[in-house]
DRENMAR-186765 format. One record per residue: residue in one letter; x, y, z of N, C-alpha, C, O in turn. Coordinates in nm, 4 decimals. Example, Ala and Ser with C-alpha at 12.3 -4.5 7.8 and 13.67 -1.06 7.14 Angstrom:
2
residuo->A; n.c1->1.3190; n.c2->-0.5690; n.c3->0.7800; ca.c1->1.2300; ca.c2->-0.4500; ca.c3->0.7800; c.c1->1.3200; c.c2->-0.3300; c.c3->0.7800; o.c1->1.4236; o.c2->-0.3319; o.c3->0.8465
residuo->S; n.c1->1.2850; n.c2->-0.2250; n.c3->0.7080; ca.c1->1.3670; ca.c2->-0.1060; ca.c3->0.7140; c.c1->1.2900; c.c2->0.0030; c.c3->0.7870; o.c1->1.3409; o.c2->0.1138; o.c3->0.8039
//
This chain:
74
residuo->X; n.c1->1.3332; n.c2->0.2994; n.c3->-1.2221; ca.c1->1.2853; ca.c2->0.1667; ca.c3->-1.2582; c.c1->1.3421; c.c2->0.0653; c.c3->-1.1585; o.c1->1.4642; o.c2->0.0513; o.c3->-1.1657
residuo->X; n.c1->1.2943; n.c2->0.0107; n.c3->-1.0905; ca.c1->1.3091; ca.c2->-0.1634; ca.c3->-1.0313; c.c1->1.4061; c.c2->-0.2298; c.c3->-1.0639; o.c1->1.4141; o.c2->-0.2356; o.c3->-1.1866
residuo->X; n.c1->1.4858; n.c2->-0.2843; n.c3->-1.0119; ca.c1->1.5654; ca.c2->-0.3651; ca.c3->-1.0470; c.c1->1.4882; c.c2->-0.5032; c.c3->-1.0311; o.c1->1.3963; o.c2->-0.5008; o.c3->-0.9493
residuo->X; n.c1->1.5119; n.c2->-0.6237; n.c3->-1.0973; ca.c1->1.4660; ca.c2->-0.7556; ca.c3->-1.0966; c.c1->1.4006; c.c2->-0.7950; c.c3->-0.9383; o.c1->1.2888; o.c2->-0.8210; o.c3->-0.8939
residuo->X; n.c1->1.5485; n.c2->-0.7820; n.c3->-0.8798; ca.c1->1.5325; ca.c2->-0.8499; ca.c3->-0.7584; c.c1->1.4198; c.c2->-0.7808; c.c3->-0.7093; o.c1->1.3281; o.c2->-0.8629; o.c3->-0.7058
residuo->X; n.c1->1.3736; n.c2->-0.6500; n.c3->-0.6621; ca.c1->1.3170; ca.c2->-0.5373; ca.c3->-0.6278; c.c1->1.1552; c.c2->-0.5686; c.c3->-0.6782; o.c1->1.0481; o.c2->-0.5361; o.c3->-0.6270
residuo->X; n.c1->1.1847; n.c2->-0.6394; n.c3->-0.7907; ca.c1->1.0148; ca.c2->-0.5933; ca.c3->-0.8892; c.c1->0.9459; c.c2->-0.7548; c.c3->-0.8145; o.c1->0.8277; o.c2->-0.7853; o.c3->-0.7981
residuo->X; n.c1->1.0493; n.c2->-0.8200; n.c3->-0.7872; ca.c1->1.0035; ca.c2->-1.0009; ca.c3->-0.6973; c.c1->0.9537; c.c2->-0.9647; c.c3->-0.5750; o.c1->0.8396; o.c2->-0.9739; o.c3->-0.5299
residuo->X; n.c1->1.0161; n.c2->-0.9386; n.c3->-0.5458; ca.c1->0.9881; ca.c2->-0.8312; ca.c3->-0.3783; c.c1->0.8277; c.c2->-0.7739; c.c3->-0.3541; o.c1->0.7387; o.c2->-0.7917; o.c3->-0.2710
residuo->X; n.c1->0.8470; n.c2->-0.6958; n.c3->-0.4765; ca.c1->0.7229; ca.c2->-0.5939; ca.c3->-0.4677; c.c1->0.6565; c.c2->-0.6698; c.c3->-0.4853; o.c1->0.5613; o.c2->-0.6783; o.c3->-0.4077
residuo->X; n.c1->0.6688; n.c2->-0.7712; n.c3->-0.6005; ca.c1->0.4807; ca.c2->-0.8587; ca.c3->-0.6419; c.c1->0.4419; c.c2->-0.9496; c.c3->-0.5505; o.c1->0.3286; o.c2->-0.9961; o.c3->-0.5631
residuo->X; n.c1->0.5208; n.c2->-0.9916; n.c3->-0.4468; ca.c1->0.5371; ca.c2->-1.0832; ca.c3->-0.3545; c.c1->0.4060; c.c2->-1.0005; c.c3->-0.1895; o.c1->0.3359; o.c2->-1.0621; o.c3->-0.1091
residuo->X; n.c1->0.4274; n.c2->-0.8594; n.c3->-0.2049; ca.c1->0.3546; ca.c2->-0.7927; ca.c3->-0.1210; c.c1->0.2398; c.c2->-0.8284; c.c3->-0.1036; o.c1->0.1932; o.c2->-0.8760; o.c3->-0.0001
residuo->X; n.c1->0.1767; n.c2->-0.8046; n.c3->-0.2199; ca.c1->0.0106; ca.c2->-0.7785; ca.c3->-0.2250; c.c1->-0.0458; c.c2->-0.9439; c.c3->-0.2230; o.c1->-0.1595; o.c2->-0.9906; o.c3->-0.2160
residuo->X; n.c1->0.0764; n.c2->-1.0008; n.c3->-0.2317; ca.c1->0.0091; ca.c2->-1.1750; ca.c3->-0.2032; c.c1->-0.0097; c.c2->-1.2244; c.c3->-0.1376; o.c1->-0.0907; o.c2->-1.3168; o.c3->-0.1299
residuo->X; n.c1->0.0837; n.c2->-1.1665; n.c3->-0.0359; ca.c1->0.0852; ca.c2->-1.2792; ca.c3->0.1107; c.c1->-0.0112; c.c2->-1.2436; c.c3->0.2295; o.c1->-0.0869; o.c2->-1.1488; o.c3->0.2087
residuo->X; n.c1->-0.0184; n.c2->-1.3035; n.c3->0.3453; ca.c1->-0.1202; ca.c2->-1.3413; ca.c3->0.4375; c.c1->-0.1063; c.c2->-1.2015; c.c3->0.5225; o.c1->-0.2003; o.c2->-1.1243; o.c3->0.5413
residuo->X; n.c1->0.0005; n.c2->-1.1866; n.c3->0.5608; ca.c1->0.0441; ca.c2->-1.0942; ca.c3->0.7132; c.c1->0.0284; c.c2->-0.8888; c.c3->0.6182; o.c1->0.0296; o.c2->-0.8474; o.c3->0.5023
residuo->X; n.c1->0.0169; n.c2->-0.8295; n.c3->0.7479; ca.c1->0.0114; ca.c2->-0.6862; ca.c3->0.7017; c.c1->0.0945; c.c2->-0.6329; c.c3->0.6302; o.c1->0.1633; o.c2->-0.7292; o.c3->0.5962
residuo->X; n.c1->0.1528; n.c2->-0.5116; n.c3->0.5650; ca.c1->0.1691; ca.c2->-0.4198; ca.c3->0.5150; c.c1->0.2327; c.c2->-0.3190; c.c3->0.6132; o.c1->0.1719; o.c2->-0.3209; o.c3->0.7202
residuo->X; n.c1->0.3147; n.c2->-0.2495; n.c3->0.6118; ca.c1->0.3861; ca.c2->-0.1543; ca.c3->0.6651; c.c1->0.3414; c.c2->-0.0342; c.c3->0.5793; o.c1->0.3076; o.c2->-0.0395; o.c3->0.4611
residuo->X; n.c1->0.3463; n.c2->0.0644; n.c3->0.6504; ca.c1->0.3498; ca.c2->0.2006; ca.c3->0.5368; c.c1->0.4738; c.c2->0.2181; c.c3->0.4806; o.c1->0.4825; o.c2->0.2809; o.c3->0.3751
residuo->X; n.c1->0.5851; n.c2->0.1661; n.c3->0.5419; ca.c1->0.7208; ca.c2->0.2032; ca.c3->0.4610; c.c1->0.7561; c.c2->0.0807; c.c3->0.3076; o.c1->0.8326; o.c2->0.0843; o.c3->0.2112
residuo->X; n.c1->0.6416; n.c2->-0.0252; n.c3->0.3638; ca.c1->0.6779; ca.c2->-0.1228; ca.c3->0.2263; c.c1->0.5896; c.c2->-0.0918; c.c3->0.1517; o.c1->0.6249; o.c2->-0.1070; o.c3->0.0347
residuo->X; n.c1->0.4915; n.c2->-0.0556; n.c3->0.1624; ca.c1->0.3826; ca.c2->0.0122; ca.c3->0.0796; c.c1->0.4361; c.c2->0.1009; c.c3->0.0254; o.c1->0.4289; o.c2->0.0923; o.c3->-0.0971
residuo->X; n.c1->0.5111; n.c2->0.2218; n.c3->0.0787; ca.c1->0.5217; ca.c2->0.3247; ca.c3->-0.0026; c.c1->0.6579; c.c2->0.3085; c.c3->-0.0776; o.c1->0.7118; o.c2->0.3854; o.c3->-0.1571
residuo->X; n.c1->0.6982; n.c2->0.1877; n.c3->-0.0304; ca.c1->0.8456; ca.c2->0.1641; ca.c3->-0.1563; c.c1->0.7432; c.c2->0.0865; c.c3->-0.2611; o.c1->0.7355; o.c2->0.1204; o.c3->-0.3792
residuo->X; n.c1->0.6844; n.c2->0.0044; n.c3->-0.2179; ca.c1->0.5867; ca.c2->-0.0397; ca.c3->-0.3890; c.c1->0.4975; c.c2->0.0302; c.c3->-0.4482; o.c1->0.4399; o.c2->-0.0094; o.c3->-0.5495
residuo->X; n.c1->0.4772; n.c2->0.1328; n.c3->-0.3967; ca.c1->0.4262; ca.c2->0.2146; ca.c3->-0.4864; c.c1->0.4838; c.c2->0.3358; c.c3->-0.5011; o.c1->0.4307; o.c2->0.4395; o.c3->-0.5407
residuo->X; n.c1->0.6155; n.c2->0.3137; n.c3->-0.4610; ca.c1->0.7254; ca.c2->0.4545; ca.c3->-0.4787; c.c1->0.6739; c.c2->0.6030; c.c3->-0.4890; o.c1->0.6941; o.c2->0.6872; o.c3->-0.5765
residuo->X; n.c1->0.5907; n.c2->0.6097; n.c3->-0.3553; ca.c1->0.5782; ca.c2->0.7202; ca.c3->-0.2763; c.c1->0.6462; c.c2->0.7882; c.c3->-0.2115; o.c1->0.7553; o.c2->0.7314; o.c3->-0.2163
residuo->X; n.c1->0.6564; n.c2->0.8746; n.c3->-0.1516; ca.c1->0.7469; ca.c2->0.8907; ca.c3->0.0042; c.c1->0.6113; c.c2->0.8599; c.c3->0.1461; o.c1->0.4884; o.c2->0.8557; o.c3->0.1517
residuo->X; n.c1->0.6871; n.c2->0.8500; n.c3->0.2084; ca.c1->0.5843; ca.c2->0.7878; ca.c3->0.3246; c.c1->0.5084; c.c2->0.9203; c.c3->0.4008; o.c1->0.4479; o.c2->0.9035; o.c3->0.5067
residuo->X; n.c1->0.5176; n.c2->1.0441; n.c3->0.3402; ca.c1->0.4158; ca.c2->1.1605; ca.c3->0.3595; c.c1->0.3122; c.c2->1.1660; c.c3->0.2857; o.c1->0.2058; o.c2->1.2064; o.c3->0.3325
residuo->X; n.c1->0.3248; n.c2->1.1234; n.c3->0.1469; ca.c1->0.2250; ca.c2->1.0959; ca.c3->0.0570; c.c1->0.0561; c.c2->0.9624; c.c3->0.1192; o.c1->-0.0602; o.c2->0.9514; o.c3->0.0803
residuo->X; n.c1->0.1400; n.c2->0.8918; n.c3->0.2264; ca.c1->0.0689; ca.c2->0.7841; ca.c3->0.2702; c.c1->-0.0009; c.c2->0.8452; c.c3->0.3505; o.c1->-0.1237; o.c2->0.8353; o.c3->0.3511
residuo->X; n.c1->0.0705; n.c2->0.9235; n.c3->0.4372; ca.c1->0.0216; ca.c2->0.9737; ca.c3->0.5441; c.c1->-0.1264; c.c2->1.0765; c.c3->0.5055; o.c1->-0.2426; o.c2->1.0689; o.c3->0.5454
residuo->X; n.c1->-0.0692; n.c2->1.1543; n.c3->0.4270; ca.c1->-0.1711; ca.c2->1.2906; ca.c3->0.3567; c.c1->-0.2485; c.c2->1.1856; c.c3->0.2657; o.c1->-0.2317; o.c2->1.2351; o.c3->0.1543
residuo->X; n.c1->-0.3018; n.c2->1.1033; n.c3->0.2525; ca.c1->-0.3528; ca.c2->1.0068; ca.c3->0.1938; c.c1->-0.4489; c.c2->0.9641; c.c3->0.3157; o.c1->-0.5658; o.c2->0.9725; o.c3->0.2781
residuo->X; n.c1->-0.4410; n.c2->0.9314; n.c3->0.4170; ca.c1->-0.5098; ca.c2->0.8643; ca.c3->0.5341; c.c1->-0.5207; c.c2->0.9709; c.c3->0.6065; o.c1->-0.5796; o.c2->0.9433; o.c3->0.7110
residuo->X; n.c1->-0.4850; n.c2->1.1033; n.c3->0.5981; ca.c1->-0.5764; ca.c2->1.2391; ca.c3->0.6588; c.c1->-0.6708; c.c2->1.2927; c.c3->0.5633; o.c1->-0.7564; o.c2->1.3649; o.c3->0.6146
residuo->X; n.c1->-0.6821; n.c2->1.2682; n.c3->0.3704; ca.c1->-0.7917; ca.c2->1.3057; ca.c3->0.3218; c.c1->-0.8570; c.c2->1.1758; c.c3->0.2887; o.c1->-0.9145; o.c2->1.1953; o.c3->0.1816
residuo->X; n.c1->-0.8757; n.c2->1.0591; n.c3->0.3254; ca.c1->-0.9138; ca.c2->0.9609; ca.c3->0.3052; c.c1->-0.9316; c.c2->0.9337; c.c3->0.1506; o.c1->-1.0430; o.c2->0.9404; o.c3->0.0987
residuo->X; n.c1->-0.8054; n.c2->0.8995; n.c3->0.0713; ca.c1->-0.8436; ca.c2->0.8774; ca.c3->-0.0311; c.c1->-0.7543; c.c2->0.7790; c.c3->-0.1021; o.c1->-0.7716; o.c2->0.7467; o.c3->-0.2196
residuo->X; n.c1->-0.6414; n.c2->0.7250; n.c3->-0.0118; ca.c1->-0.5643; ca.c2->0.6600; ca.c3->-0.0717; c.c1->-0.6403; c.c2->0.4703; c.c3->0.0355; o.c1->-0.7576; o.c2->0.4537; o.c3->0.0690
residuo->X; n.c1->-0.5418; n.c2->0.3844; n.c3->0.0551; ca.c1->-0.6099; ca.c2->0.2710; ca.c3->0.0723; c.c1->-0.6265; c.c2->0.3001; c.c3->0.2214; o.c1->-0.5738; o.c2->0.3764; o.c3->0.3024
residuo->X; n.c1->-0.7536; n.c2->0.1761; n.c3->0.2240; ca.c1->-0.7969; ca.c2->0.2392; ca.c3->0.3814; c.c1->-0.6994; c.c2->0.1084; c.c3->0.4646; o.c1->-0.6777; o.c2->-0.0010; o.c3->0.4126
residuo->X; n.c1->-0.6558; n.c2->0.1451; n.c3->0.5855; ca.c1->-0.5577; ca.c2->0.1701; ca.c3->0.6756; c.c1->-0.6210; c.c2->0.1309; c.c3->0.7671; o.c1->-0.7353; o.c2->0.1705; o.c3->0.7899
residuo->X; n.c1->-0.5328; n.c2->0.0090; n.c3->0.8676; ca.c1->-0.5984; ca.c2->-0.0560; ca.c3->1.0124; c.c1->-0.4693; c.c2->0.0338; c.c3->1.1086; o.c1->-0.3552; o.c2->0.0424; o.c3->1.0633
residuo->X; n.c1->-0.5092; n.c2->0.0986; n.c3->1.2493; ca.c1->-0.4533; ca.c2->0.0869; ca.c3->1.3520; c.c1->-0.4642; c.c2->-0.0747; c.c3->1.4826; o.c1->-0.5540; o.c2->-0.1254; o.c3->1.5498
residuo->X; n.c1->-0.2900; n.c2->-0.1069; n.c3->1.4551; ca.c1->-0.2892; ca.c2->-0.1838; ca.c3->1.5622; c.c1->-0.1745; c.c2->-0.1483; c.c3->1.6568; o.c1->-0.0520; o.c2->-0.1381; o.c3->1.6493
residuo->X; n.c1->-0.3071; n.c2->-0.1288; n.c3->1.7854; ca.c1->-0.1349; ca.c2->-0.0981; ca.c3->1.9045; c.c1->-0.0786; c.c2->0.0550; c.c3->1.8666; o.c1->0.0223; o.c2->0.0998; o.c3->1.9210
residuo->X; n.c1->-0.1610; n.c2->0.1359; n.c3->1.7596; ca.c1->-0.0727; ca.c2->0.2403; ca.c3->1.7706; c.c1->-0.0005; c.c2->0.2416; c.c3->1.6241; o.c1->0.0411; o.c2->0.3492; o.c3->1.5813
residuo->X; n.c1->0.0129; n.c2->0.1341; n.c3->1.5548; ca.c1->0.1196; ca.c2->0.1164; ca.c3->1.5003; c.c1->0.0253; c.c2->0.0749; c.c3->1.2943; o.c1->-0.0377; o.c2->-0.0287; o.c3->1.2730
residuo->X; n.c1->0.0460; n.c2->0.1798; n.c3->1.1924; ca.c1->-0.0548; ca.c2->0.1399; ca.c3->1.1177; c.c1->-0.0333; c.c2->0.0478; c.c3->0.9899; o.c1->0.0673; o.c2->0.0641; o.c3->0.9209
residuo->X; n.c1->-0.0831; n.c2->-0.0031; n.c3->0.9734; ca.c1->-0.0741; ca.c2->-0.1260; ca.c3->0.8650; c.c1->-0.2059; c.c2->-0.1449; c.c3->0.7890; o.c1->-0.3176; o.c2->-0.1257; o.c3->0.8369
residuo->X; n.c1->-0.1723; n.c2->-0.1934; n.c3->0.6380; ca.c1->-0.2422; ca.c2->-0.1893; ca.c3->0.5488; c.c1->-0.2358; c.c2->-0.3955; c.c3->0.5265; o.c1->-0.1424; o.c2->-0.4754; o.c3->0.5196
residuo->X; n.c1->-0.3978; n.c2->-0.4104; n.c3->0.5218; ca.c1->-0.4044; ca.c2->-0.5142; ca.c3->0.4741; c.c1->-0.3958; c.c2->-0.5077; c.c3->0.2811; o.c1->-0.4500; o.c2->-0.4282; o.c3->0.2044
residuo->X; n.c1->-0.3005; n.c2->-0.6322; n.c3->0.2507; ca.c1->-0.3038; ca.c2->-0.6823; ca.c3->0.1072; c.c1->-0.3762; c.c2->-0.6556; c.c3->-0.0104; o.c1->-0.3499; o.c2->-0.6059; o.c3->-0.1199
residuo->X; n.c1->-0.5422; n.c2->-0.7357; n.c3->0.0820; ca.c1->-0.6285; ca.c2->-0.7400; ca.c3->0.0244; c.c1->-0.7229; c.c2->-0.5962; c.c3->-0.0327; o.c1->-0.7796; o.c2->-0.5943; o.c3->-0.1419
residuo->X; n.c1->-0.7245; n.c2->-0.4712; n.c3->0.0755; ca.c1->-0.7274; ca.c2->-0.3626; ca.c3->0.1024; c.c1->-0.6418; c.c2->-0.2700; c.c3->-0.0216; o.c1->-0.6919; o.c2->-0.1907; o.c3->-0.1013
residuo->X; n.c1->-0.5313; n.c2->-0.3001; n.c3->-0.0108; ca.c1->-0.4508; ca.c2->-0.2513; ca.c3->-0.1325; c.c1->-0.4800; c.c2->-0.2723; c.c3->-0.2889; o.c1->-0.4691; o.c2->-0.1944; o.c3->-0.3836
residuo->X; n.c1->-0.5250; n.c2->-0.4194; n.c3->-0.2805; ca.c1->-0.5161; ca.c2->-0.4483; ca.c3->-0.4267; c.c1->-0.6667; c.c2->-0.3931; c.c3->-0.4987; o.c1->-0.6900; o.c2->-0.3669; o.c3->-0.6168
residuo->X; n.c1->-0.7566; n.c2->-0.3870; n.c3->-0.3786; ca.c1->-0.9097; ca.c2->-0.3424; ca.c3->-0.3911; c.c1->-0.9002; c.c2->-0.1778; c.c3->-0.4269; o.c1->-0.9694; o.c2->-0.1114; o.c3->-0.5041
residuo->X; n.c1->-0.7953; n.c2->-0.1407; n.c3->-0.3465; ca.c1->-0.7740; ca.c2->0.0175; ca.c3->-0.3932; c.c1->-0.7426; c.c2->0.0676; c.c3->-0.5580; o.c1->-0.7897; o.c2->0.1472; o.c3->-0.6394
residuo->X; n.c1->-0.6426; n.c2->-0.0234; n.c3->-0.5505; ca.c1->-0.5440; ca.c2->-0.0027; ca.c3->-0.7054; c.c1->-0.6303; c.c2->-0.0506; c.c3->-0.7949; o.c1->-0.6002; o.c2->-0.0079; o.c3->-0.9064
residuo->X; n.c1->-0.7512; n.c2->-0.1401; n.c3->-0.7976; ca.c1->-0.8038; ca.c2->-0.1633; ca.c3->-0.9101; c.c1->-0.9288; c.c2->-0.0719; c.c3->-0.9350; o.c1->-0.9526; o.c2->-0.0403; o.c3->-1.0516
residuo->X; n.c1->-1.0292; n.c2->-0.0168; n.c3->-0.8113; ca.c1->-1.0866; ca.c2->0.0376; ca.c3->-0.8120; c.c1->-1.0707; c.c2->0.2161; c.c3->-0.7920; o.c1->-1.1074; o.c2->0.3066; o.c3->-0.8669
residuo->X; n.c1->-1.0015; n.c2->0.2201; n.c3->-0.6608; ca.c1->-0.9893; ca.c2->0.4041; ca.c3->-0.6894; c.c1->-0.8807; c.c2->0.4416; c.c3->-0.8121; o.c1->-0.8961; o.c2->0.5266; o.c3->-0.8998
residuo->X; n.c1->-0.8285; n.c2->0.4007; n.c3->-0.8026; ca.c1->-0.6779; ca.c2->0.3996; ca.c3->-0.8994; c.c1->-0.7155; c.c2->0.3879; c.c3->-1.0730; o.c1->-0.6400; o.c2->0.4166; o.c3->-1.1659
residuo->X; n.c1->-0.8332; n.c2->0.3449; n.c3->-1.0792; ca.c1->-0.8776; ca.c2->0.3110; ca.c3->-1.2364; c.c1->-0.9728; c.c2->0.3537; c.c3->-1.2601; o.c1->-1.0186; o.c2->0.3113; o.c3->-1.3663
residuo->X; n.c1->-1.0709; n.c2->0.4696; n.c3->-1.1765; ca.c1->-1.1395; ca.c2->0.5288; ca.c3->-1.1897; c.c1->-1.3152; c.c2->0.4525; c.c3->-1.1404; o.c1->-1.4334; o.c2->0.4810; o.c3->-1.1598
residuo->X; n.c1->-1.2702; n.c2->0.3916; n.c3->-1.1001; ca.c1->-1.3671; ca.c2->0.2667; ca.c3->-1.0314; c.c1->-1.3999; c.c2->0.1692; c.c3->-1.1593; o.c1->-1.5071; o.c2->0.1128; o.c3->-1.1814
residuo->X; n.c1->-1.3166; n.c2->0.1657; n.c3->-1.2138; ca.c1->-1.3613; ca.c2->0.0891; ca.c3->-1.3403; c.c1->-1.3149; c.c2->-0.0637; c.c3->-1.2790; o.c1->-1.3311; o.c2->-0.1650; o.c3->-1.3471
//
């Protein structure tokens, strides 16, 4: 379970303007960061921008995932 400070942190993610890391992603959704990975080789977890090499998840992208694949597209 989250500690306070931790659970501010996390809700603070999916709000703001700038990208997503796979390593902050997969601490808010307390994955391990192989789970992300094997996620974006069967295309089924959130879809994923390459920039420079380097991959990042937009916000908006995330929250579209979690309400729709995540809930059964409901």
């Amino acid at each position: 379970m989250m500690d306070d400070r931790k659970r501010v942190v996390a809700t603070g993610l999916l709000d703001r303007d700038g990208l997503i890391s796979p390593a902050e992603l997969a601490g808010f959704l307390q994955v391990p960061l192989g789970t992300l990975r094997q996620w974006r080789y069967l295309g089924v977890g959130p879809q994923a921008l390459r920039l420079r090499g380097q991959v990042r998840y937009e916000p908006v992208e995330v929250r579209r995932w979690l309400a729709e694949d995540c809930n059964g597209g409901r």
